[in-house]
Kinemage of the C-alpha trace (Angstrom):
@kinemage 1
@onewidth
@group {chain A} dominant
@subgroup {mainchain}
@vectorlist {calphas} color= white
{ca unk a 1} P 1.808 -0.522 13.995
{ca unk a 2} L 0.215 -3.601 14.156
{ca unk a 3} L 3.147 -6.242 14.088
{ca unk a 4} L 0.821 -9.025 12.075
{ca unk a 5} L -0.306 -6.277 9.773
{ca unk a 6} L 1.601 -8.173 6.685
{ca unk a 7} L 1.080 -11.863 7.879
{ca unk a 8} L -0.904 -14.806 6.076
{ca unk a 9} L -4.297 -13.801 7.906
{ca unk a 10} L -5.834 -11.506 5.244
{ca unk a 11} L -4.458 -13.980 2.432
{ca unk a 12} L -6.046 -17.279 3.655
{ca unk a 13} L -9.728 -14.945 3.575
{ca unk a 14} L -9.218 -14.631 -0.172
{ca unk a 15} L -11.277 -17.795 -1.290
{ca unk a 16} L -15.070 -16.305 -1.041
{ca unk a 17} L -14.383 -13.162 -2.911
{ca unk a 18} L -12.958 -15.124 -5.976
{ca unk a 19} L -15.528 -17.368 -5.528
{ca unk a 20} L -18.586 -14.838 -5.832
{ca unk a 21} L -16.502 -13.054 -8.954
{ca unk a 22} L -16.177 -15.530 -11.499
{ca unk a 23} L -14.323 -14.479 -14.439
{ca unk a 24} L -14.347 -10.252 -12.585
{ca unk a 25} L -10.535 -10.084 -11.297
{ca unk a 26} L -11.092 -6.934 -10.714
{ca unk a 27} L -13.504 -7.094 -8.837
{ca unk a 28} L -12.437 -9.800 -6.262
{ca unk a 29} L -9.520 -7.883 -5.681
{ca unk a 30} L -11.620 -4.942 -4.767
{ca unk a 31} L -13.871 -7.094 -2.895
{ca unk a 32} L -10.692 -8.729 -0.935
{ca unk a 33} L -9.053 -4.643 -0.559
{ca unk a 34} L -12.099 -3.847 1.423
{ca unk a 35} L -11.475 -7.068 3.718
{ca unk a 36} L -7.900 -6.839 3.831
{ca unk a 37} L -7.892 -3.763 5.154
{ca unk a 38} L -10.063 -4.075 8.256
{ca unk a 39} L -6.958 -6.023 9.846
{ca unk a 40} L -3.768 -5.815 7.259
{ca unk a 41} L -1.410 -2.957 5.319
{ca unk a 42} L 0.331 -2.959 2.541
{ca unk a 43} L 1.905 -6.937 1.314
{ca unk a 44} L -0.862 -8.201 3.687
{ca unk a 45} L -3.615 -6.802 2.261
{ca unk a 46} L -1.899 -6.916 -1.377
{ca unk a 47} L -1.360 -10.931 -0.460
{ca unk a 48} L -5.604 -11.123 -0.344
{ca unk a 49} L -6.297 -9.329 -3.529
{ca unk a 50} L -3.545 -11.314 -5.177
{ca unk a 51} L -5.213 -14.805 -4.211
{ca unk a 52} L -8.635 -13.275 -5.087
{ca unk a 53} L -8.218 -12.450 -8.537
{ca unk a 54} L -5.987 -15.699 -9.433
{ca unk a 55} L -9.370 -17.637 -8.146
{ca unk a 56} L -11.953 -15.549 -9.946
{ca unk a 57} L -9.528 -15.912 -13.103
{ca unk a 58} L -9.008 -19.592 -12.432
{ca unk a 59} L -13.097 -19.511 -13.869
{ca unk a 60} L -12.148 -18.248 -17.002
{ca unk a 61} L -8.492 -19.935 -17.771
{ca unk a 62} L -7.186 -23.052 -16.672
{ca unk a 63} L -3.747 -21.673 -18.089
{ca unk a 64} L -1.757 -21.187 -14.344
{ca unk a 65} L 0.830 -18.544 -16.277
{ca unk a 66} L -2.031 -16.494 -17.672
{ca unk a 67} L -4.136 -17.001 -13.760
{ca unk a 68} L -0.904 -15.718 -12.213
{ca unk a 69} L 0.051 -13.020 -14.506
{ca unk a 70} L -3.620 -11.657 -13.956
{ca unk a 71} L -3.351 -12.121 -10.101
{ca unk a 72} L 0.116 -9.545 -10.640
{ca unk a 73} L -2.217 -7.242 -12.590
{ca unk a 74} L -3.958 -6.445 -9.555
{ca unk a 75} L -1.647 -5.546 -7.071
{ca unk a 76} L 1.262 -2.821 -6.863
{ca unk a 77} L 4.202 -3.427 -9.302
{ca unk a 78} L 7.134 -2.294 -7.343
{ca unk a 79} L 5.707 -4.174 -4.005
{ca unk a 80} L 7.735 -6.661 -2.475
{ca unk a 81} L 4.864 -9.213 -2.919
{ca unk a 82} L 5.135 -8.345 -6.820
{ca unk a 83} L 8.945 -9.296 -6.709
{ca unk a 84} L 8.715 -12.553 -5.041
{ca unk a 85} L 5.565 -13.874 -7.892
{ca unk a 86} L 8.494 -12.435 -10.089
{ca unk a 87} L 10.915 -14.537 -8.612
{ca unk a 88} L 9.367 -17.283 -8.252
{ca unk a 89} L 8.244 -17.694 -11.655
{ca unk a 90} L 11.611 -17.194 -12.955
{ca unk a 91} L 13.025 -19.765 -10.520
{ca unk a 92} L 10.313 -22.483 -11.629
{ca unk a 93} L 10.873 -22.345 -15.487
{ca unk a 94} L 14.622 -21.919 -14.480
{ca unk a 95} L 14.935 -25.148 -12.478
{ca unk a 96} L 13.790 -29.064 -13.395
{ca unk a 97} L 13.347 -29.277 -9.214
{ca unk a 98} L 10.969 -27.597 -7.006
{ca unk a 99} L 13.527 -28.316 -4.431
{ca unk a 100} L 15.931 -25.879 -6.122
{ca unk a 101} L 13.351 -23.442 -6.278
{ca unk a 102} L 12.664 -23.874 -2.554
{ca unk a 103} L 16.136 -23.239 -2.053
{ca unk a 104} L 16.363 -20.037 -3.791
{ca unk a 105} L 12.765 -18.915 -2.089
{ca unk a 106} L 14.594 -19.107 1.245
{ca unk a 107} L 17.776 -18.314 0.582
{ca unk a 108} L 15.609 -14.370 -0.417
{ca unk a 109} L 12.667 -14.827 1.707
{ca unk a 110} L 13.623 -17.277 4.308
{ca unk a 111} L 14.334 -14.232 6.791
{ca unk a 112} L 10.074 -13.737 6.824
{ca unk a 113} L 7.751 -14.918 9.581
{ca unk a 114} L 6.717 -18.442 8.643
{ca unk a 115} L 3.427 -16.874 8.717
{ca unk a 116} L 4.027 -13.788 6.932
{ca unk a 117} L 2.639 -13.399 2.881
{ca unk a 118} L 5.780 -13.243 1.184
{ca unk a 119} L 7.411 -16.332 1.812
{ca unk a 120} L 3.823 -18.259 1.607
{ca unk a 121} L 2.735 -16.658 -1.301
{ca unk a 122} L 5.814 -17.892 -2.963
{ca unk a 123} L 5.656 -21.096 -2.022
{ca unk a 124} L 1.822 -21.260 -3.358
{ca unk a 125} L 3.376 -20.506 -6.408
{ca unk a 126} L 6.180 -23.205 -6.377
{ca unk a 127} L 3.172 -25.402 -5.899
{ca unk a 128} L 1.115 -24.201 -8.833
{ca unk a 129} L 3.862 -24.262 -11.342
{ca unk a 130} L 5.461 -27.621 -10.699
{ca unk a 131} L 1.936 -29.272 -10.244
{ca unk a 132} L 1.299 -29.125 -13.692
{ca unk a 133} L -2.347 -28.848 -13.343
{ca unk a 134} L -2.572 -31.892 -11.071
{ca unk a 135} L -4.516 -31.721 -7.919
{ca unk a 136} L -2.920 -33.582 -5.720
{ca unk a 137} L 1.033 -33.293 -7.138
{ca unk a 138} L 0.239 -29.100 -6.481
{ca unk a 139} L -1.614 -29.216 -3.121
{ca unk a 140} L 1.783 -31.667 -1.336
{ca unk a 141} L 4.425 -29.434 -3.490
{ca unk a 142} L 2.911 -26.305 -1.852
{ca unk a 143} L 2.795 -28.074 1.634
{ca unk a 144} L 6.081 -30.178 1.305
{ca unk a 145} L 8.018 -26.300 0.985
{ca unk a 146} L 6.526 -25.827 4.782
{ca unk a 147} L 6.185 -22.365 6.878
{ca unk a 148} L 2.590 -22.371 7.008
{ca unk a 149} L 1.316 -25.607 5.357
{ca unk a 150} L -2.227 -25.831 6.081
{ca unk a 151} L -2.883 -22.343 4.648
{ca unk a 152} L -0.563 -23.104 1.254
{ca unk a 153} L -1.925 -26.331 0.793
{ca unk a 154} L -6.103 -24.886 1.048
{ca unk a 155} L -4.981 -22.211 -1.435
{ca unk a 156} L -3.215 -24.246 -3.879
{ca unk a 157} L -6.658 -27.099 -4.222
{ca unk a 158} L -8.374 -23.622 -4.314
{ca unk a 159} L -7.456 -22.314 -7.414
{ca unk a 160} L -6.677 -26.343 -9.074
{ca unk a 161} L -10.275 -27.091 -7.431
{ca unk a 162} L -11.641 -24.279 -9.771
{ca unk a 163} L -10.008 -24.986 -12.878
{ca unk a 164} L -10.871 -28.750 -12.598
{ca unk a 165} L -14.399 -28.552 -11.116
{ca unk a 166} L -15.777 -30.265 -8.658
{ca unk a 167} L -16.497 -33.552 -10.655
{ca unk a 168} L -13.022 -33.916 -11.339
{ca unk a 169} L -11.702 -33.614 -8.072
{ca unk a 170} L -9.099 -36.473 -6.944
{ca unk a 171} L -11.981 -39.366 -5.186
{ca unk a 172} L -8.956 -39.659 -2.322
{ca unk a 173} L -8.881 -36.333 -1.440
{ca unk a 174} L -13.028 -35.662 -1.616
{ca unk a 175} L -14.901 -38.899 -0.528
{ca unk a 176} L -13.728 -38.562 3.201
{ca unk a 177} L -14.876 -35.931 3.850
{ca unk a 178} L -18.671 -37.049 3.712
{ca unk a 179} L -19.734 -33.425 2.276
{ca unk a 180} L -19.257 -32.399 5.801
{ca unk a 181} L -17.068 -29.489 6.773
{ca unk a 182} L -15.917 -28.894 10.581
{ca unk a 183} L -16.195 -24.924 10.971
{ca unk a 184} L -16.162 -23.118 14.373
{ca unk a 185} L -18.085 -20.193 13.016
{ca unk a 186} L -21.299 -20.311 14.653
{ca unk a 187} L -24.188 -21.554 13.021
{ca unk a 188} L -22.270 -23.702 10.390
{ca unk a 189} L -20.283 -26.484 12.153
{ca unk a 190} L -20.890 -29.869 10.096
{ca unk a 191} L -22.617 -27.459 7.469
{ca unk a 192} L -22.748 -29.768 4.053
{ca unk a 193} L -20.491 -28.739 1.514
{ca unk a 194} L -22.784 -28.982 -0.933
{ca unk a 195} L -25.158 -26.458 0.144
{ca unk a 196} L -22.190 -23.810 1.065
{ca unk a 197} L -20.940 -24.293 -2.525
{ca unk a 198} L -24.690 -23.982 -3.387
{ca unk a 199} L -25.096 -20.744 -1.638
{ca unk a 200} L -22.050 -19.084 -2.397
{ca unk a 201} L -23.415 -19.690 -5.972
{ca unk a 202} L -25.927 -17.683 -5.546
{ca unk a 203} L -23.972 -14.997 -4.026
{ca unk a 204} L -21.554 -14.884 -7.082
{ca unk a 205} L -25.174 -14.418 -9.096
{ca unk a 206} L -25.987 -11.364 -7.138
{ca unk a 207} L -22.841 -9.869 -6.910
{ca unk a 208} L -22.170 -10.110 -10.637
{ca unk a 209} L -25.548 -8.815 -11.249
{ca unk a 210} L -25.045 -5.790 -9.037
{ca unk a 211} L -21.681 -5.075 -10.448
{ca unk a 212} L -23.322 -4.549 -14.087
């Protein structure tokens, strides 16, 4: 009866397993299950896997309709985190505006946590659809619809960050940062982001080769 058990937390800890399953949806949303559920039930855990397979499809397609429609694959059809993708991808190609869309987003899913997966998921989605592909337009849709911003906007430049590539990352958005990341895990803080991108590579290696 844990009361977070369906918030954002699982979600936001979908990145690595899409990451190390490249083109295996199935797979990161196995891997992202078996994470999920140390902490999260149900939508919360179904959030993770979601996320998951949209990034390890995001290697394979840069199409966002097909990346989303194999992120729905992988989770429960009649769950409520299945209706809101629906929802929210009839709202997009229904309305010009992502404002409108926003509107009809809260107006179903407003009465969520601002923290909870629902309501974020959706707005991830807003983002991704009315971004069109660009970086940057995606990323401050996603964080202009609010609730929890920070978390929307790092999964939106997830999935656009794998479909572009590195090298074609917005020079605003990357140079900055000095390929330095801040991190409070131990061991890592002002860890280069070069060699975690590097190393996660060759974890995707070894986990695709063990899958075989």
């Amino acid at each position: 009866m844990n009361p977070y058990r369906e918030w954002i937390g699982a979600q936001i800890r979908a990145d690595m397993w899409g990451y190390v399953t490249p083109g295996r949806p199935e797979l990161g949303a196995e891997l992202a299950y078996r994470d999920a559920s140390l902490s999260h039930t149900k939508n919360g855990a179904y959030g993770e896997m979601f996320v998951s397979a949209m990034l390890s499809a995001a290697f394979a397609t840069g199409d966002i309709e097909e990346i989303l429609r194999i992120g729905l694959s992988e989770i429960p059809r009649q769950s409520r985190l299945a209706e809101a993708v629906r929802d929210t991808v009839g709202w997009s190609k229904k309305h010009g505006d992502w404002r409108s869309t926003w509107e009809r987003i809260m107006e179903k899913y407003g009465h969520y946590s601002p923290v909870h997966t629902i309501d974020n998921a959706a707005l991830v989605l807003m983002g991704l659809f009315y971004g069109e592909g660009d970086y940057e337009k995606s990323v401050t849709i996603s964080v202009m619809g609010g609730l929890d911003t920070d978390c929307n906007g790092a999964t939106t430049g997830s999935i656009l960050g794998v479909i572009l590539g590195a090298e074609n990352l917005p020079k605003k958005w990357v140079e900055p940062l000095n390929d330095r990341v801040e991190s409070f895990v131990t061991g890592f803080n002002n860890s280069r982001i070069s060699h975690l991108a590097e190393r996660t590579l060759r974890l995707a290696k070894t986990t695709l080769s063990n899958a075989k």
